[in-house]
N, C-alpha and C positions, 0 to 999 in steps of 0.2 A: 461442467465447467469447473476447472480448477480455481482455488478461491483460497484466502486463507480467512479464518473466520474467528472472535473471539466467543468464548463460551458460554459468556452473556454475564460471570463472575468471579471473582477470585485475585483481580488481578491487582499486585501490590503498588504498583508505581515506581518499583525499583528499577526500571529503564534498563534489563539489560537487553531486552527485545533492541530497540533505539543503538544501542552501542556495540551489539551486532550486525544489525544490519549497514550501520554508517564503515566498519570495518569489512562489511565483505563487499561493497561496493567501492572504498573510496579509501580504503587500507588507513585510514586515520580517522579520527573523530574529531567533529566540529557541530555546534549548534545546526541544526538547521538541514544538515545533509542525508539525516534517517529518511527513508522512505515510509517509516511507519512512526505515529507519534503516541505519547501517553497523556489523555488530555485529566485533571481533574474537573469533574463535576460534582454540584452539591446533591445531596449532602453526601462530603467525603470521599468519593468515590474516584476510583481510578478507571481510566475507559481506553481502551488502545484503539487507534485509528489506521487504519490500513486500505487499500483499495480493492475492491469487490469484486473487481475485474467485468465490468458491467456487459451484459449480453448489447447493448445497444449504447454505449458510452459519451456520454455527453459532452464529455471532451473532447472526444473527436470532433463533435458534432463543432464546437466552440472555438476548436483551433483555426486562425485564418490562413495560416501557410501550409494544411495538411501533414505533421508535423507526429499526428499521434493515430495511428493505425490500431486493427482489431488482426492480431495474426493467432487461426487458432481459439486459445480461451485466454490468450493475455492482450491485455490492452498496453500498448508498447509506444515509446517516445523519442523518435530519432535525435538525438541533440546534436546532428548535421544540420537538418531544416531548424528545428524548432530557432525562436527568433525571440523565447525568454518573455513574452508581453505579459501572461499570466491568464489568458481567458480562458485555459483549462482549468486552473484554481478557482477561479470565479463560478463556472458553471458544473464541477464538480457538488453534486448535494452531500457527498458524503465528507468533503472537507481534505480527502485523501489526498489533495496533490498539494505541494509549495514548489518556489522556486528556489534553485540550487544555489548555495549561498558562493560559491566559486566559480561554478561555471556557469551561472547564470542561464540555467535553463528548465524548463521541466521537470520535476522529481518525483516520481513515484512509484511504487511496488512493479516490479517486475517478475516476481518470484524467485528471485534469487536466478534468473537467468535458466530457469529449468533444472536449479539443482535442487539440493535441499535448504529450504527458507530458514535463513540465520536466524533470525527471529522465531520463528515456530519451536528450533533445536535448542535455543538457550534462556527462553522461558524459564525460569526457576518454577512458579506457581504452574505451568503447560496447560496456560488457559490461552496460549492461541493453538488454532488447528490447523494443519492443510485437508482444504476439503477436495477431494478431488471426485468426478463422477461416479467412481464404485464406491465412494464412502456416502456421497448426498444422501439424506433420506428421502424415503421411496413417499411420493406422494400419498394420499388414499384414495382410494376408490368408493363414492359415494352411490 
C-alpha cells in the first residue's frame, strides 16, 4: 500500500511540505487547506502529520453519507457527497484530516492524485517518504 511516511526525524518546521501541498491542490495558499500539517510537540520537536492511507479506514467507517471510499491503496473523499459535518476528523486516530477551510468539506491526503507527492519533492530536510509496496520493508520471518 502506497503511504507517505515520515522518517521518524529531522524534520525542521519550515512548512514547505504545507505550502506545497496547499499549491498543488488549490493553486494558492491559505491556513487550513494543506492536506498535510506540521504539528510541534514537546520537547521542541517538529512532527508532520499526513494520512496513512489506512487498510481498513476509519473514516470511512465514520462518514454518514458514504462520502469517503477505499479505491485501491487511497483512501479518497468525493466533495460531491461529502456534507462537511466532520466525523471523519473525529474518528480519524491519526489526527490526518480537517475541514476545508473554503469549501467546506473533507481534506485530506490524497497523494497528490497519483502523481508525485508535493510534499515528499519539496522537503528541504526529505524526511518525508512515498512508501510504496516495492519499497515497504520486508517483514521477518521468525
Amino acid at each position: 500500500m502506497a503511504k507517505i511516511i515520515y522518517t521518524g526525524e529531522g524534520c525542521t518546521g519550515c512548512m514547505a511540505c504545507v505550502a506545497a501541498c496547499m499549491y498543488a491542490h488549490d493553486k494558492e495558499f491559505g491556513v487550513g487547506a494543506s492536506r498535510v500539517w506540521v504539528v510541534k510537540e514537546e520537547p521542541v520537536t517538529d512532527n508532520p502529520i499526513v494520512c496513512v492511507q489506512c487498510e481498513k479506514p476509519p473514516c470511512r467507517d465514520a462518514c454518514p453519507v458514504g462520502a469517503i471510499s477505499k479505491i485501491g491503496d487511497l483512501v479518497l473523499v468525493d466533495e460531491k457527497l461529502c456534507i462537511g459535518c466532520g466525523a471523519c476528523v473525529e474518528a480519524c486516530p491519526f489526527g490526518a484530516i480537517n475541514i476545508h477551510p473554503a469549501k467546506h468539506v473533507a481534506n485530506k491526503c490524497d497523494l497528490c492524485g497519483g502523481k508525485e507527492p508535493q510534499c515528499v519533492k519539496f522537503c528541504p530536510p526529505k524526511v518525508l517518504k512515498l512508501q510504496t509496496p516495492a519499497l515497504a520493508p520486508k517483514a521477518k520471518v521468525k
